[in-house]
mmCIF file of the protein (N, C-alpha, C, O) and its ligand, coordinates in Angstrom:
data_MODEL
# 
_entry.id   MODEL 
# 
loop_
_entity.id 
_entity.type 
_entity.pdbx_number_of_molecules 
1 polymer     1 
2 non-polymer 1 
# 
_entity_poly.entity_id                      1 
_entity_poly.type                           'polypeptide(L)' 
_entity_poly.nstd_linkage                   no 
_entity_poly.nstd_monomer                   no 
_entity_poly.pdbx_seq_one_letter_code       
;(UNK)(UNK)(UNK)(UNK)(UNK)(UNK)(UNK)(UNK)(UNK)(UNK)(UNK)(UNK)(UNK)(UNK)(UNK)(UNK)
(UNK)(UNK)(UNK)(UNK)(UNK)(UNK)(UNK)(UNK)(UNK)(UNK)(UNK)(UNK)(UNK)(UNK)(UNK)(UNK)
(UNK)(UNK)(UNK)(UNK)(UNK)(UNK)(UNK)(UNK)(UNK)(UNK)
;
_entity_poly.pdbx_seq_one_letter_code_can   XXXXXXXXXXXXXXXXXXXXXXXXXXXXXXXXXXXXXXXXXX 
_entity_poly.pdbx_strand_id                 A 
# 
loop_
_entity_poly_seq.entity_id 
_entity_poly_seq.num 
_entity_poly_seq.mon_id 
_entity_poly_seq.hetero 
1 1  UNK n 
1 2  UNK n 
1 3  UNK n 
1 4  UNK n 
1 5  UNK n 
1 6  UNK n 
1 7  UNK n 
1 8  UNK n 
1 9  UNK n 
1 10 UNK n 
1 11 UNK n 
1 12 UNK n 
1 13 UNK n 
1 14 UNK n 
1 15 UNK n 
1 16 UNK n 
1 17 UNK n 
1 18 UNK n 
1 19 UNK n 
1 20 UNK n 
1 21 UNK n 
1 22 UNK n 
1 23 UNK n 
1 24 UNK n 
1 25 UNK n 
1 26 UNK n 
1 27 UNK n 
1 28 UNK n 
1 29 UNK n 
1 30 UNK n 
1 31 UNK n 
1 32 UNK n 
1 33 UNK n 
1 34 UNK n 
1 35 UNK n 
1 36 UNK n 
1 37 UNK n 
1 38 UNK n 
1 39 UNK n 
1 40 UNK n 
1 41 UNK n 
1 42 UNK n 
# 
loop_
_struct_asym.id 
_struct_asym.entity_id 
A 1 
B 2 
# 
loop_
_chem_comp.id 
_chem_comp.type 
_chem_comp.mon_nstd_flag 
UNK 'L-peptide linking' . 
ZN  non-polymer         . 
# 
_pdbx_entity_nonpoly.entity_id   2 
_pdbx_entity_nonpoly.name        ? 
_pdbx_entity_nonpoly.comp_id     ZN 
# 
_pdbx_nonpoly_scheme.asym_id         B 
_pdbx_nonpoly_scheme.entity_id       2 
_pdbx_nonpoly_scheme.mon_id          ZN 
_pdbx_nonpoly_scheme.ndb_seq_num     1 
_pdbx_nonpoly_scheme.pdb_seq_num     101 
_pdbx_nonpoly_scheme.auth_seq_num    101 
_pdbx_nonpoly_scheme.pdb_mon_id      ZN 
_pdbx_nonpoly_scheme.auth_mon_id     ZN 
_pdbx_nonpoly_scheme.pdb_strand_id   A 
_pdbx_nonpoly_scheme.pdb_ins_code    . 
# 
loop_
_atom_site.group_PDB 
_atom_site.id 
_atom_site.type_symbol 
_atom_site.label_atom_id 
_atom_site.label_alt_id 
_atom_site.label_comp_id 
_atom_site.label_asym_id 
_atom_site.label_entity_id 
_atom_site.label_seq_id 
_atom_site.pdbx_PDB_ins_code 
_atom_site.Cartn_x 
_atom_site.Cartn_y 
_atom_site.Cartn_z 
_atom_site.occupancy 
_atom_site.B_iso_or_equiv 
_atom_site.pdbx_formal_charge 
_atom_site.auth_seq_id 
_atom_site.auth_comp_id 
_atom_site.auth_asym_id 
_atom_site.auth_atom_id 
_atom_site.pdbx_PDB_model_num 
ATOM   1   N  N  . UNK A 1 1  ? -53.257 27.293 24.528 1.00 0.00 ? 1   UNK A N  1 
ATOM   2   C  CA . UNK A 1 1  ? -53.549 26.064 25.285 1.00 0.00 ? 1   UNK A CA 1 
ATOM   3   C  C  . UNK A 1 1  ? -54.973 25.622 25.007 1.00 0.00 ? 1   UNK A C  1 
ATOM   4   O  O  . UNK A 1 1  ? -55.993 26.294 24.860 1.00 0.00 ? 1   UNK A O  1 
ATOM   5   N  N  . UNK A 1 2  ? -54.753 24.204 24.971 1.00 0.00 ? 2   UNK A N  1 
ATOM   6   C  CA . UNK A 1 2  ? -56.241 23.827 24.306 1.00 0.00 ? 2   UNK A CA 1 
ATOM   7   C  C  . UNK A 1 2  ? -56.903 22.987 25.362 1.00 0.00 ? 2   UNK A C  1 
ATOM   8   O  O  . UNK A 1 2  ? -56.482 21.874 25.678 1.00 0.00 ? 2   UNK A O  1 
ATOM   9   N  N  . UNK A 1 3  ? -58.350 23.780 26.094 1.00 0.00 ? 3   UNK A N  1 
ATOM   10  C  CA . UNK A 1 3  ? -59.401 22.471 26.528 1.00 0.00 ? 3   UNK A CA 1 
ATOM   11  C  C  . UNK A 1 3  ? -59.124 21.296 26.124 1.00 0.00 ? 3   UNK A C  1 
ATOM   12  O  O  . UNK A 1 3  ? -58.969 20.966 24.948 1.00 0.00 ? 3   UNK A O  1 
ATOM   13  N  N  . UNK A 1 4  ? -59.057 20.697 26.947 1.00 0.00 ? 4   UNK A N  1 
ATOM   14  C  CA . UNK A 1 4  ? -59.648 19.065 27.006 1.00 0.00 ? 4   UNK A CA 1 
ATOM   15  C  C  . UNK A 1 4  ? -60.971 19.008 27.129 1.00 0.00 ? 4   UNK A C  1 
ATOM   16  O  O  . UNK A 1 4  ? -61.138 19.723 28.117 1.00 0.00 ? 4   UNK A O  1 
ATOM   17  N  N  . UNK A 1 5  ? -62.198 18.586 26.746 1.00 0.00 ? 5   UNK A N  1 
ATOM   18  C  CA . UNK A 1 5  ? -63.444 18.436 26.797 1.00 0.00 ? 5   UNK A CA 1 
ATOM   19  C  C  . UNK A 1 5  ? -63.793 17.092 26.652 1.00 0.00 ? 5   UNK A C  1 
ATOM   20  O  O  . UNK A 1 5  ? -63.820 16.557 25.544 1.00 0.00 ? 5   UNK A O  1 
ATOM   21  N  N  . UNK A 1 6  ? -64.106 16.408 27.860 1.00 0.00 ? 6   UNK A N  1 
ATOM   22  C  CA . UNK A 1 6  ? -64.386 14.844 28.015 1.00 0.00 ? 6   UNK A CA 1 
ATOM   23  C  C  . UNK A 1 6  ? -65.586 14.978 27.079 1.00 0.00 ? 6   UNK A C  1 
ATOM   24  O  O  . UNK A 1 6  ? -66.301 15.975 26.975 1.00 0.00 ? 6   UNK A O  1 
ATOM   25  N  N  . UNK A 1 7  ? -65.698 13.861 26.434 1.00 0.00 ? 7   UNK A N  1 
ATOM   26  C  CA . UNK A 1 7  ? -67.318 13.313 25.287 1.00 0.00 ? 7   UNK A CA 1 
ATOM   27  C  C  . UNK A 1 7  ? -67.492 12.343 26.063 1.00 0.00 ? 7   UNK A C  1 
ATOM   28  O  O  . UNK A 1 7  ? -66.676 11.557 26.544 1.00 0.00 ? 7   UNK A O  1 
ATOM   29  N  N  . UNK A 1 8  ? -68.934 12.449 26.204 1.00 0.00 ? 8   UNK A N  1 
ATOM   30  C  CA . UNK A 1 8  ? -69.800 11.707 26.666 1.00 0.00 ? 8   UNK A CA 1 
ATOM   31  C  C  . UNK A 1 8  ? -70.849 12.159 28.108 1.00 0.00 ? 8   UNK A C  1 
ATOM   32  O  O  . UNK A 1 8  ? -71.240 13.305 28.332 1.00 0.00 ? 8   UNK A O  1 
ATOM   33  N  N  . UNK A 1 9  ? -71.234 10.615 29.186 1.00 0.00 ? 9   UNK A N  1 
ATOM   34  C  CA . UNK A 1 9  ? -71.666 11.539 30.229 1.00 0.00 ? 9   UNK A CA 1 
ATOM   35  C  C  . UNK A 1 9  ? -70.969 10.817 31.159 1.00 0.00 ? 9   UNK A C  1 
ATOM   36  O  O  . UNK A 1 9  ? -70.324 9.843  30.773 1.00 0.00 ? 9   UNK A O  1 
ATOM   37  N  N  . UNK A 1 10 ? -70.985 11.192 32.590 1.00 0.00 ? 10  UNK A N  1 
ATOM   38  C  CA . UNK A 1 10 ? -70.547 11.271 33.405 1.00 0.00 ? 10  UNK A CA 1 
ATOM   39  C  C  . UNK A 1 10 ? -71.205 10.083 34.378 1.00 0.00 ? 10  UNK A C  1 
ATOM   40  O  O  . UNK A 1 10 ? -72.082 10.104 35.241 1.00 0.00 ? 10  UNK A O  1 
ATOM   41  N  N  . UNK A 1 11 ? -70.591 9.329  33.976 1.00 0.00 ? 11  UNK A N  1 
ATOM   42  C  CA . UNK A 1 11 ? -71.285 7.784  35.292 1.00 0.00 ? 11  UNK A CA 1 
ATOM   43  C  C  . UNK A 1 11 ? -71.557 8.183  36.851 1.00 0.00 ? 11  UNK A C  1 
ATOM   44  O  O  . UNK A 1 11 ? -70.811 8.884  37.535 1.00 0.00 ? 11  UNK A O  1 
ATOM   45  N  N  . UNK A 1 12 ? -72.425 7.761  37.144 1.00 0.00 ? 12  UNK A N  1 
ATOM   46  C  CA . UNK A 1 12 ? -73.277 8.270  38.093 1.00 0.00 ? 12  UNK A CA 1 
ATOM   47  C  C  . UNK A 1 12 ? -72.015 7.872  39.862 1.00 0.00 ? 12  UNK A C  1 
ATOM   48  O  O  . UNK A 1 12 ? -71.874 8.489  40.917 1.00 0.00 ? 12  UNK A O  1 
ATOM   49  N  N  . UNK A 1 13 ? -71.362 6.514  39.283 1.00 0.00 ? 13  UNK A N  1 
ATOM   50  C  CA . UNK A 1 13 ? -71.179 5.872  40.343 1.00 0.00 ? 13  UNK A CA 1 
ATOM   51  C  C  . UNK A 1 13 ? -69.342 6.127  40.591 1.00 0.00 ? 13  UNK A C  1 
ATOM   52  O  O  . UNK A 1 13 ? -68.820 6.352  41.683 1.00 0.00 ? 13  UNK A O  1 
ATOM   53  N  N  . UNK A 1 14 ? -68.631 6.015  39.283 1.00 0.00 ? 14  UNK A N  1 
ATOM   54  C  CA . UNK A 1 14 ? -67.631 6.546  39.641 1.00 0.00 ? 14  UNK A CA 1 
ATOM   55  C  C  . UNK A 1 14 ? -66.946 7.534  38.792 1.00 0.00 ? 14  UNK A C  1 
ATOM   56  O  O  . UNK A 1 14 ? -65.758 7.454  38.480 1.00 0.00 ? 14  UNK A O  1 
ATOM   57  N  N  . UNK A 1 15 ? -67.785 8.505  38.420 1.00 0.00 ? 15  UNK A N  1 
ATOM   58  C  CA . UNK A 1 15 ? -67.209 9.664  37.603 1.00 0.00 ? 15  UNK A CA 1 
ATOM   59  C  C  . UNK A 1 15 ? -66.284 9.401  36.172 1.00 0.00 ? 15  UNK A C  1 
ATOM   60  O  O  . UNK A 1 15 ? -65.839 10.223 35.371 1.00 0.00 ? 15  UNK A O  1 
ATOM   61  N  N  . UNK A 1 16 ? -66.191 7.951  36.199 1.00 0.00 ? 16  UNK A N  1 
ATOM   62  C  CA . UNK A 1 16 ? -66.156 8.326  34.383 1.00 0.00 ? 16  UNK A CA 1 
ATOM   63  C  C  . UNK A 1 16 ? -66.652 8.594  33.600 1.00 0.00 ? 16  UNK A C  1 
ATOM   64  O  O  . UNK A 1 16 ? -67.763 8.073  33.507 1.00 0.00 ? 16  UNK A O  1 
ATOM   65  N  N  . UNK A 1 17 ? -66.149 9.780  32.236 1.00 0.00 ? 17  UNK A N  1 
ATOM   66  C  CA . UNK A 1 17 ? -66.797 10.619 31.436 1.00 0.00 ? 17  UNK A CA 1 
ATOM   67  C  C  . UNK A 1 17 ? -66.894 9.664  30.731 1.00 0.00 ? 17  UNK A C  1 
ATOM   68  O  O  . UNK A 1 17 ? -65.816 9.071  30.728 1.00 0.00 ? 17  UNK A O  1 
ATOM   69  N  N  . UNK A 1 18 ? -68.030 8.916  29.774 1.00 0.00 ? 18  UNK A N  1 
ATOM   70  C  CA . UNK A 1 18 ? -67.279 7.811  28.642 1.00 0.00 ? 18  UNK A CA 1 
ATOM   71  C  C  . UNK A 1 18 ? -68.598 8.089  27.774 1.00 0.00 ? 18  UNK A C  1 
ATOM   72  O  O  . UNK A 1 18 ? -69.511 8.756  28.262 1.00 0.00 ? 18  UNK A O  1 
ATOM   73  N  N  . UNK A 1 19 ? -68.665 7.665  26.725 1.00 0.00 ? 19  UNK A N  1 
ATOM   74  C  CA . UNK A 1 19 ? -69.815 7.863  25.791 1.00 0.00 ? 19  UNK A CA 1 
ATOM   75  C  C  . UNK A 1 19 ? -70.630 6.628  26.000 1.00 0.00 ? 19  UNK A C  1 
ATOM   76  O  O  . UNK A 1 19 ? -71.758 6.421  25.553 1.00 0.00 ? 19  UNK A O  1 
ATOM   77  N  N  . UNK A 1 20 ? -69.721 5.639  26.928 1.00 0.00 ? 20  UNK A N  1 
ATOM   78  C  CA . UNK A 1 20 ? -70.651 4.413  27.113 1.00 0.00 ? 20  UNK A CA 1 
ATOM   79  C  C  . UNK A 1 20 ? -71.841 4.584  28.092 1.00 0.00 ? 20  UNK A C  1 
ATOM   80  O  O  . UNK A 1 20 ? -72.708 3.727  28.262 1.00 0.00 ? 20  UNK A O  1 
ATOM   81  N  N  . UNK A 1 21 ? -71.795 5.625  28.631 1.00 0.00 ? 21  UNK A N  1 
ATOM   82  C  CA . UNK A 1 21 ? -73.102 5.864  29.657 1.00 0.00 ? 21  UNK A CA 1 
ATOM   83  C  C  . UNK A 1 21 ? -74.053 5.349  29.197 1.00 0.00 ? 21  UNK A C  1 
ATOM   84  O  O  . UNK A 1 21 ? -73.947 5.112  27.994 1.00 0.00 ? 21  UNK A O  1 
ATOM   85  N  N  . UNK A 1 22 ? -75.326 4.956  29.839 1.00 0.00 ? 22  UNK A N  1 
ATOM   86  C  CA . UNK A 1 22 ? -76.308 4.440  29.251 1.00 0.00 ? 22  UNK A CA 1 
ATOM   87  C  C  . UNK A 1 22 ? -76.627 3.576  28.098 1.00 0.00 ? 22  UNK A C  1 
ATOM   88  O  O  . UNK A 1 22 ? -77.603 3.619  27.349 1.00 0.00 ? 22  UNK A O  1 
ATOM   89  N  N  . UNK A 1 23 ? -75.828 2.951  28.103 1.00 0.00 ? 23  UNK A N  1 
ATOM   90  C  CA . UNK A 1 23 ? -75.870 1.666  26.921 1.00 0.00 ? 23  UNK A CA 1 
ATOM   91  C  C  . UNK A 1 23 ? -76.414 0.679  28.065 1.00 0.00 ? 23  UNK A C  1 
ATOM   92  O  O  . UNK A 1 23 ? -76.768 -0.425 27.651 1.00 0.00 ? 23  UNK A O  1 
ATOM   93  N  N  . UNK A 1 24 ? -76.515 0.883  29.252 1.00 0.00 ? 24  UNK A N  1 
ATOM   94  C  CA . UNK A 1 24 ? -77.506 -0.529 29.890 1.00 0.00 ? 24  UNK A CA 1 
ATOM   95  C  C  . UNK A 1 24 ? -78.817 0.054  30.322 1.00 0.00 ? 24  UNK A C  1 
ATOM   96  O  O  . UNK A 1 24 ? -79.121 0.931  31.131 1.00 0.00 ? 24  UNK A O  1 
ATOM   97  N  N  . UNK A 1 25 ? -79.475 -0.706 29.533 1.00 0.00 ? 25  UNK A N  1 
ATOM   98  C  CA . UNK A 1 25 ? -81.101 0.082  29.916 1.00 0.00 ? 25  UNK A CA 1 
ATOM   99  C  C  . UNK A 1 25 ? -81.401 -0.040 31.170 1.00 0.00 ? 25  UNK A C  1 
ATOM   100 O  O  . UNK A 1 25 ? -82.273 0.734  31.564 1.00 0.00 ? 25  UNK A O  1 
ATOM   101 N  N  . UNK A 1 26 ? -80.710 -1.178 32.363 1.00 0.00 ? 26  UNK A N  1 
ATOM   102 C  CA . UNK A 1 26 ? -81.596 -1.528 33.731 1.00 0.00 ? 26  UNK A CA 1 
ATOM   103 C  C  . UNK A 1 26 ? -80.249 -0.080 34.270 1.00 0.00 ? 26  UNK A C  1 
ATOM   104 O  O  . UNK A 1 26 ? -80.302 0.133  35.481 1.00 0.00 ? 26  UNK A O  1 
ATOM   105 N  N  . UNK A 1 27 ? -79.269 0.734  33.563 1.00 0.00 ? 27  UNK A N  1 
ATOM   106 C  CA . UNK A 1 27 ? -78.668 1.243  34.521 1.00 0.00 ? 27  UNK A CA 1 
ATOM   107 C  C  . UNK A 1 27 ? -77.944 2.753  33.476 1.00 0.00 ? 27  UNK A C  1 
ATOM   108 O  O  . UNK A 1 27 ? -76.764 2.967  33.199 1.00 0.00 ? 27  UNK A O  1 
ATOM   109 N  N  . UNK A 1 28 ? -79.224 3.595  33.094 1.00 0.00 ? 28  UNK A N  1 
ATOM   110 C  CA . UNK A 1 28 ? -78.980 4.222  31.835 1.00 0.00 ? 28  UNK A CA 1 
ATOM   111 C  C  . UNK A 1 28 ? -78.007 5.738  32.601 1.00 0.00 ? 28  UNK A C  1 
ATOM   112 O  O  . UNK A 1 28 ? -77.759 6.718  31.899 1.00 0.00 ? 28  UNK A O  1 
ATOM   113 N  N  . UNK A 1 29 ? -77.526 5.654  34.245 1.00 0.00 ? 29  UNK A N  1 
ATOM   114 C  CA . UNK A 1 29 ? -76.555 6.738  34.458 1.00 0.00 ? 29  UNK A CA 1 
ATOM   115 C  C  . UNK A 1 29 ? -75.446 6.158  34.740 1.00 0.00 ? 29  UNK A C  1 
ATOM   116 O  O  . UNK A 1 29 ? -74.506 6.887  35.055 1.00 0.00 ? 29  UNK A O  1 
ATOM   117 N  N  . UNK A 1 30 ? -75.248 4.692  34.705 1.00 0.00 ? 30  UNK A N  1 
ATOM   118 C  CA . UNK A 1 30 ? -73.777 4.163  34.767 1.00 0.00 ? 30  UNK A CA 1 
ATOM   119 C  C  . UNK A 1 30 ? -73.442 3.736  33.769 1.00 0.00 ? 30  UNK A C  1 
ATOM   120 O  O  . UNK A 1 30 ? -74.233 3.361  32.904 1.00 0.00 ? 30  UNK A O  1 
ATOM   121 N  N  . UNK A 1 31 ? -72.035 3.693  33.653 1.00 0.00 ? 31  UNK A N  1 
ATOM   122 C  CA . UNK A 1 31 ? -70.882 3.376  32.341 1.00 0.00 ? 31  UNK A CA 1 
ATOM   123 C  C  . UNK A 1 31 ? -71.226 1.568  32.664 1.00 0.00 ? 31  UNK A C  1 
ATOM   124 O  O  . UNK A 1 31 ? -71.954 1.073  33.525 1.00 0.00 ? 31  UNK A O  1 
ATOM   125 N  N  . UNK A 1 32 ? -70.613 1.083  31.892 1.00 0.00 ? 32  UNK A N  1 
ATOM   126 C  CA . UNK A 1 32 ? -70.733 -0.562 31.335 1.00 0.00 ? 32  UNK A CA 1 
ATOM   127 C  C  . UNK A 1 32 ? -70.694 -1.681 32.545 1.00 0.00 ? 32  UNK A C  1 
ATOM   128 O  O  . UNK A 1 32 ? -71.414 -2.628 32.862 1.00 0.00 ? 32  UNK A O  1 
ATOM   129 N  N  . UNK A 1 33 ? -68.796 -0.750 33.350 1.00 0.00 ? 33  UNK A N  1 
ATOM   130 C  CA . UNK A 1 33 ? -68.354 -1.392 33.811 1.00 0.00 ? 33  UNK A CA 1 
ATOM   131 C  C  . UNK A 1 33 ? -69.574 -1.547 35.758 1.00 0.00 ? 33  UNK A C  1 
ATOM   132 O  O  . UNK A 1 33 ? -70.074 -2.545 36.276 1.00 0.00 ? 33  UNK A O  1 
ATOM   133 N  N  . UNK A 1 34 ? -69.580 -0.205 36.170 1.00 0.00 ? 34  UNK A N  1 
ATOM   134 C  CA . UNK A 1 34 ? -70.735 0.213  36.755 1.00 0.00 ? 34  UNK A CA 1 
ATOM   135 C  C  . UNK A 1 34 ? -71.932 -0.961 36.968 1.00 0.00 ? 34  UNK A C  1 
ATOM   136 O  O  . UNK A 1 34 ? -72.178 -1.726 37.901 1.00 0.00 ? 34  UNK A O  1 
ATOM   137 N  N  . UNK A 1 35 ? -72.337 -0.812 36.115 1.00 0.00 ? 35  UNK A N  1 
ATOM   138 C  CA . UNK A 1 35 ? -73.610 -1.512 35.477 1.00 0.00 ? 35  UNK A CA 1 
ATOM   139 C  C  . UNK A 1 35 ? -73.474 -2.912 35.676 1.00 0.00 ? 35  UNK A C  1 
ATOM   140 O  O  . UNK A 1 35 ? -74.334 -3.442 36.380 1.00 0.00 ? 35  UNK A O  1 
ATOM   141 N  N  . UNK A 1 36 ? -72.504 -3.673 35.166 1.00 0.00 ? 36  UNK A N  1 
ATOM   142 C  CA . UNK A 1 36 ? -72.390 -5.025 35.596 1.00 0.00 ? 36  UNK A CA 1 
ATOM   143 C  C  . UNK A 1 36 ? -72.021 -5.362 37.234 1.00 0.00 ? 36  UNK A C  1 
ATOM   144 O  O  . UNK A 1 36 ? -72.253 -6.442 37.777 1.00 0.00 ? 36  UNK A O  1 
ATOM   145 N  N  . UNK A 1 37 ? -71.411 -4.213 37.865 1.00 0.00 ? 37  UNK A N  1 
ATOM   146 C  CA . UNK A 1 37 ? -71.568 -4.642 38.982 1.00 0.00 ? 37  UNK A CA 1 
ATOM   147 C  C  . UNK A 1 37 ? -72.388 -4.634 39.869 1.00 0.00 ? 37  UNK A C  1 
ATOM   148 O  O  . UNK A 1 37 ? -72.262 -5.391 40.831 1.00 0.00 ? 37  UNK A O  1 
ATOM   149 N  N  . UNK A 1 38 ? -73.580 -3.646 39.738 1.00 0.00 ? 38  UNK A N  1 
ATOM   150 C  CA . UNK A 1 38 ? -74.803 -3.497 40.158 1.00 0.00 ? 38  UNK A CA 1 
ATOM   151 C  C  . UNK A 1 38 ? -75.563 -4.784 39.979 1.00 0.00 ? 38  UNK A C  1 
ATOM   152 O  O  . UNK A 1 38 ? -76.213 -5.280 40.900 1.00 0.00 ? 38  UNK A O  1 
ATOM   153 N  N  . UNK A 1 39 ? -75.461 -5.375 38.646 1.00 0.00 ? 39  UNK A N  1 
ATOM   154 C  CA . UNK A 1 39 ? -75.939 -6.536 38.192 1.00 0.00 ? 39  UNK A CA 1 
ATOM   155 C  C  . UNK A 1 39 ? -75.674 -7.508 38.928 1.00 0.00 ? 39  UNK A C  1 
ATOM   156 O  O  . UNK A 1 39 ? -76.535 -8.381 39.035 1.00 0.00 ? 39  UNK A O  1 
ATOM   157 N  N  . UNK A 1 40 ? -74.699 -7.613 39.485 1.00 0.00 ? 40  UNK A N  1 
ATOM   158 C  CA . UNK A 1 40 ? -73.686 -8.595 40.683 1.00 0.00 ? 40  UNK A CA 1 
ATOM   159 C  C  . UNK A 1 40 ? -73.937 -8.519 41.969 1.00 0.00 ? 40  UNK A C  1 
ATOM   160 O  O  . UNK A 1 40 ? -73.806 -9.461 42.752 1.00 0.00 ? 40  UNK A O  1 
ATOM   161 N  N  . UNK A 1 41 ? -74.488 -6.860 42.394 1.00 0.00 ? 41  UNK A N  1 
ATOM   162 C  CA . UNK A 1 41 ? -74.843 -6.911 43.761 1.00 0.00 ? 41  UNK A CA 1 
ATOM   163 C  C  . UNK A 1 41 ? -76.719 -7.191 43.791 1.00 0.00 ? 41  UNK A C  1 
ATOM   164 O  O  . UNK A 1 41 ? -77.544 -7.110 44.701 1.00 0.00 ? 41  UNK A O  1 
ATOM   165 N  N  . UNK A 1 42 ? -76.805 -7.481 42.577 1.00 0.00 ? 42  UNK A N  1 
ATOM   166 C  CA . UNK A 1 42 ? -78.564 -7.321 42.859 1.00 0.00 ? 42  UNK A CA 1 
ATOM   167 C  C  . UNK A 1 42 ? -79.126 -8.412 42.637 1.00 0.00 ? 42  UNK A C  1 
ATOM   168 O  O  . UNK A 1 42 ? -80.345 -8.517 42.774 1.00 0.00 ? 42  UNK A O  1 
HETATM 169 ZN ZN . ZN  B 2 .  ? -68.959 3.792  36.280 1.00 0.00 2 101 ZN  A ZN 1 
# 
């Protein structure tokens, strides 16, 4: 039986593993989707 091993990191806000973490500099521990909504509440 083989591990599964998520790549990437772990979004701060709702636990997706994605490699997209930190691709937004104003929000470098949330994933994309994360990030734009922060952008929305701020
Ligand atoms: Zn997220």
């Amino acid at each position: 039986m083989k591990v599964i091993v998520a790549e990437g990191e772990k979004c701060e806000r709702c636990w997706n593993v994605t490699p997209l973490v930190g691709l937004d500099a104003d929000h470098p521990t949330l994933c994309p989707r994360c990030a734009a909504v922060m952008k929305k509440l701020s």
